[in-house]
C-alpha positions as a Markdown table, in Angstrom:
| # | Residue | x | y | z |
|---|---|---|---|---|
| 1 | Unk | 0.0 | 0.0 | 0.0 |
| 2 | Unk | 1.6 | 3.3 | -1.2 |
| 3 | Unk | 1.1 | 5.9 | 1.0 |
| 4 | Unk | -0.1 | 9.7 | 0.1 |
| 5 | Unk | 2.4 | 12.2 | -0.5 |
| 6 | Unk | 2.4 | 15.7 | 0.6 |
| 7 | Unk | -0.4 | 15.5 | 3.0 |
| 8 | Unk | -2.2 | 19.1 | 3.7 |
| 9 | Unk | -3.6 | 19.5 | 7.6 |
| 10 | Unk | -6.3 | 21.8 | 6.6 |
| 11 | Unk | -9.1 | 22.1 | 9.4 |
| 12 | Unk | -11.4 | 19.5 | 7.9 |
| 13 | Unk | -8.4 | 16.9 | 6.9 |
| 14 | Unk | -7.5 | 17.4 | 10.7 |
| 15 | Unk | -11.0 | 16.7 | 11.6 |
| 16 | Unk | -10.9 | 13.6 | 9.4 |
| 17 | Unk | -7.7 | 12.6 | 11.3 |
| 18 | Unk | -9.2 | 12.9 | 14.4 |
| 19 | Unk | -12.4 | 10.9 | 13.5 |
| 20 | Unk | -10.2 | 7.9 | 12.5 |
| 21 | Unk | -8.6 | 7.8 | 15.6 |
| 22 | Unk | -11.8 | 8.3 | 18.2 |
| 23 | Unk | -14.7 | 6.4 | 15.5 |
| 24 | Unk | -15.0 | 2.6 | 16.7 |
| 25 | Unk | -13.7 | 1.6 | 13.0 |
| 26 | Unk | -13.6 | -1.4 | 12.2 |
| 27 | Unk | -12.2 | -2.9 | 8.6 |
| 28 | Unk | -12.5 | -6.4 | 6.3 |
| 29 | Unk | -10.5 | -7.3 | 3.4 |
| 30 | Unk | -13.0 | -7.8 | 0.5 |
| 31 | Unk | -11.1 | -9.2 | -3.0 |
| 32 | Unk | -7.9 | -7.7 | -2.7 |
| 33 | Unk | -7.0 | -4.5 | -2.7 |
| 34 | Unk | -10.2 | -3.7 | -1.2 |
| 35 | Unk | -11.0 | -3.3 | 2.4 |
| 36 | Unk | -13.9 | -2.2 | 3.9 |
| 37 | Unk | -13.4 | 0.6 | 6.7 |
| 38 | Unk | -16.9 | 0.3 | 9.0 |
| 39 | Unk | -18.3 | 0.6 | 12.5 |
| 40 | Unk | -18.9 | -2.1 | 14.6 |
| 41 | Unk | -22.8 | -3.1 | 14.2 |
| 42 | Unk | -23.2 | -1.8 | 10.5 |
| 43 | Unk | -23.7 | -3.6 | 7.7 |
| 44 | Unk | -20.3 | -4.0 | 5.7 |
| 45 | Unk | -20.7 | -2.3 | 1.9 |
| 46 | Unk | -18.7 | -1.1 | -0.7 |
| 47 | Unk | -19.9 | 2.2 | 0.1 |
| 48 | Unk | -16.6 | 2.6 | 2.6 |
| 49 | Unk | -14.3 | 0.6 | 0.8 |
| 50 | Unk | -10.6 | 1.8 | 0.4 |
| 51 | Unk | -8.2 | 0.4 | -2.8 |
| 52 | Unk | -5.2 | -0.5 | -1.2 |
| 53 | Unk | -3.2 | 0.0 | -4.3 |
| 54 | Unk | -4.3 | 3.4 | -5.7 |
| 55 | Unk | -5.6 | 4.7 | -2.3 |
| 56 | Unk | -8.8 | 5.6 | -3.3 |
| 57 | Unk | -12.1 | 5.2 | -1.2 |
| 58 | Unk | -15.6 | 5.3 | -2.1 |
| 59 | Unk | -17.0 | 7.4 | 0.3 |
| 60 | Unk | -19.3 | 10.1 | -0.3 |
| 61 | Unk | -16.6 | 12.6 | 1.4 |
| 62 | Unk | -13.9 | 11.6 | -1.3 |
| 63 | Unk | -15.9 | 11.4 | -4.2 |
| 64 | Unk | -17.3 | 15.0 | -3.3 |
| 65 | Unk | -15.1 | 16.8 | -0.9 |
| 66 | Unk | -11.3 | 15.3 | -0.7 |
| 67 | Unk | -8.8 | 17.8 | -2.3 |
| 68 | Unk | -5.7 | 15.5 | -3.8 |
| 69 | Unk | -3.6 | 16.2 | -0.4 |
| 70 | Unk | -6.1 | 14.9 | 2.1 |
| 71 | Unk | -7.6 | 11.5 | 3.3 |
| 72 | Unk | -11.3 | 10.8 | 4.5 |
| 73 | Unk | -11.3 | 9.2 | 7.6 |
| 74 | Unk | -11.3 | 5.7 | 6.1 |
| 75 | Unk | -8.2 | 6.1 | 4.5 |
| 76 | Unk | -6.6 | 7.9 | 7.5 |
| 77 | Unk | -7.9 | 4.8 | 10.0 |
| 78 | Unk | -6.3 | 2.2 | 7.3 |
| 79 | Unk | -3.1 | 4.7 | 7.1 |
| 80 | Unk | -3.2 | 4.9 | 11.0 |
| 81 | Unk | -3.2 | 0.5 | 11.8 |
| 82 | Unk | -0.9 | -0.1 | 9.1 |
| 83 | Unk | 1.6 | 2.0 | 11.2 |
| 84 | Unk | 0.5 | 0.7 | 14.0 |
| 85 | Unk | -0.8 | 3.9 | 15.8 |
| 86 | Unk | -4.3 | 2.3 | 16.4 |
């Protein structure tokens, strides 16, 4: 999994950080390279799935509001247990 380059800690990507850390996420490898990023008790979709390989997440946050130097929370909880901060 590549990791995003030149990150920007605007307010809302902050925000974002802070969501993946606190949210009770919890994630599923679907057919490689996607995982699913979800809370505990939801149903898991494709609606919150993150590709591994490009780093892209279906959420209605990227697909509408994600600038190319930030993360949604999905992608920042995923970035977050790879490194092993969560």
């Amino acid at each position: 999994m590549k990791t995003p380059n030149n990150l920007k800690f605007t307010e809302e990507n902050v925000e974002r950080l802070y969501r993946a850390m606190t949210e009770d996420f919890k994630h599923e490898v679907l057919e490689k390279p996607n995982v699913a990023v979800y809370v505990e008790g939801d149903i898991v979709s494709d609606s919150h799935t993150v590709n591994v390989d490009n780093w892209t997440c279906k959420c209605p946050d990227s697909q509408f509001n994600i600038t190319e130097h930030e993360l949604c929370k999905h992608r920042w909880y995923l970035l977050l247990k790879r490194e092993g901060l969560l």
